[in-house]
N, C-alpha and C positions, 0 to 999 in steps of 0.2 A: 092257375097262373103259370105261364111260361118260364123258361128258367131263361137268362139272359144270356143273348149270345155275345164268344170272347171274341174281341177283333181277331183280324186275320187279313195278311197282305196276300193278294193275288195278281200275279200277272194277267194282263187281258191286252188286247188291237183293237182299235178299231177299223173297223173294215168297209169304212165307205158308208155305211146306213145304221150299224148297230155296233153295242163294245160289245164282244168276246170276251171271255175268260177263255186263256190258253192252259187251264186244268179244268179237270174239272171237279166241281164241288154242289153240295148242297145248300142253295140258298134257300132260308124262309120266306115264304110270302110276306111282302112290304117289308122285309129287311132296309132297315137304311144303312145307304151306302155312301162310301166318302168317294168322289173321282178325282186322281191328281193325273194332268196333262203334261205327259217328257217332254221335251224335245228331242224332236229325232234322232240328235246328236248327242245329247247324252250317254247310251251305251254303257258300257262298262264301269267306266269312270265315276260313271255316277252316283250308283248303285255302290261300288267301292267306298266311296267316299258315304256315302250314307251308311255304311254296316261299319265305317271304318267311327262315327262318328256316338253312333250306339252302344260301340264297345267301350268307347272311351266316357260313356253317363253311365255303364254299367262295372266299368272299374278305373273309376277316375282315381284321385291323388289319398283322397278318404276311405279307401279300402282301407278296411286292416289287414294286420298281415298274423298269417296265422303260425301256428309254432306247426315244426314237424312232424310233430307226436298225431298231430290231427289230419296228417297226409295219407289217407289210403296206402298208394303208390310210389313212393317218395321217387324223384330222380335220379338214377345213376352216374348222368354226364358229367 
């Protein structure tokens, strides 16, 4: 039995006849795939606003906060 593959986002274009991946990578045979369609216009903004959106479910108001004792590195500023 195969071991399961972890997602993973890729840039790709499509170029008129087929989507591209603008890296490259090892796909499995019959991998399924998700396709999400930009618009054109999206750019940077968008992409911003989706990482800016991710951080904020991955350290939302429910984090704890930890003591300093547990800081590697602690800040100097």
């Amino acid at each position: 039995m195969s071991s399961p593959v972890k997602p993973v986002i890729l840039k790709a274009h499509f170029d008129g006849r087929e989507i591209k991946l603008d890296e490259s990578y090892e796909l499995p045979v019959n991998a399924r795939l998700m396709v999400t369609v930009l618009p054109s216009t999206a750019g940077d903004d968008m992409w911003r606003e989706l990482a800016k959106t991710g951080l904020a479910r991955a350290y939302g108001d429910d984090e704890p906060d930890y003591p300093l004792s547990m800081v590697a590195e602690p800040r100097t500023e």
